[in-house]
C-alpha positions in Angstrom: 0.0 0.0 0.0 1.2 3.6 -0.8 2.1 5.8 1.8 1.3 9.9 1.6 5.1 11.7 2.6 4.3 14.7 4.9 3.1 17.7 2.8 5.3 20.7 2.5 4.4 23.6 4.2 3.5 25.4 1.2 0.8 22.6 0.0 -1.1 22.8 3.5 -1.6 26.3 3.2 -2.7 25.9 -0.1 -5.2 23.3 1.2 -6.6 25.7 4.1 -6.4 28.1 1.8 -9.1 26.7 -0.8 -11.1 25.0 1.6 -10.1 21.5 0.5 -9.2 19.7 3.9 -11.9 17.5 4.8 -11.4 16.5 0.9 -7.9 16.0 1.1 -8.5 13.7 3.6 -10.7 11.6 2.3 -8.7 11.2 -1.0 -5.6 10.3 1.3 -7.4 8.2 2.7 -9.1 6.7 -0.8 -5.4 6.2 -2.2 -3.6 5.1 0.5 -6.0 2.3 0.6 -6.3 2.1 -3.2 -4.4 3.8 -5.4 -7.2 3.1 -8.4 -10.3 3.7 -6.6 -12.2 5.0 -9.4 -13.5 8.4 -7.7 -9.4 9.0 -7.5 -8.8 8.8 -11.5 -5.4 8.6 -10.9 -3.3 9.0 -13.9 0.4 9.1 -15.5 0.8 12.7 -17.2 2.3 13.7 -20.0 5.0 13.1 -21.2 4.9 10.2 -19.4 8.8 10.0 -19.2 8.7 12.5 -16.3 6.9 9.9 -14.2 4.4 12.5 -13.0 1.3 11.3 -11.4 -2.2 13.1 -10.3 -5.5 11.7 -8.6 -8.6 13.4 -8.2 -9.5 15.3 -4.6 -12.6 16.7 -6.4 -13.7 18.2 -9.6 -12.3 21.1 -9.7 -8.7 19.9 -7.8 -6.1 17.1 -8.2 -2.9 16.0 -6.7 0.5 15.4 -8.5 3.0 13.7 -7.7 5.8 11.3 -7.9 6.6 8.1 -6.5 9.4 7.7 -4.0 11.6 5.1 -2.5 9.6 1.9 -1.6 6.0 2.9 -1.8 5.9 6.4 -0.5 4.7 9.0 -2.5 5.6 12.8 -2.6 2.9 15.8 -3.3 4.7 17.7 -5.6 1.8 20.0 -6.3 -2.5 20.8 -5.9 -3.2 22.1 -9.0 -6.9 23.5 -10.2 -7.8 20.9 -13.2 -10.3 22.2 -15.8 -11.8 20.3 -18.8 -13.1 21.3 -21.9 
């Protein structure tokens, strides 16, 4: 099972900032548990090379990240995430 790395300071204020804690949360808790829960849509981004990775924490937010040492994972990033 994947393992969340503590979030840098400047991606819990970001968090608290737009409200998105108790969602957080849940999606931590959604991926640690399973990485490919469908409500998570995780995904490999382009270009793939870079090995960057997002999941869902609602529709309007995601995740990115990379993976780590063993199974840990690193936020790199919560990004706003529009479709057209």
């Amino acid at each position: 099972m994947p393992l969340i790395a503590d979030l840098r300071d400047d991606i819990k204020k970001y968090i608290k900032k737009h409200g998105l804690s108790k969602k957080w949360e849940k999606a931590k808790i959604f991926f640690e548990n399973d990485p490919s829960h469908p409500s998570l849509n995780t995904e490999l981004l382009e270009p793939k090379h870079r090995l960057v990775y997002s999941f869902r924490i609602d529709r309007k937010y995601r995740a990115l990240f990379i993976c780590l040492a063993g199974e840990e994972i690193e936020i790199i990033a919560i990004t706003k995430h529009y479709r057209k």
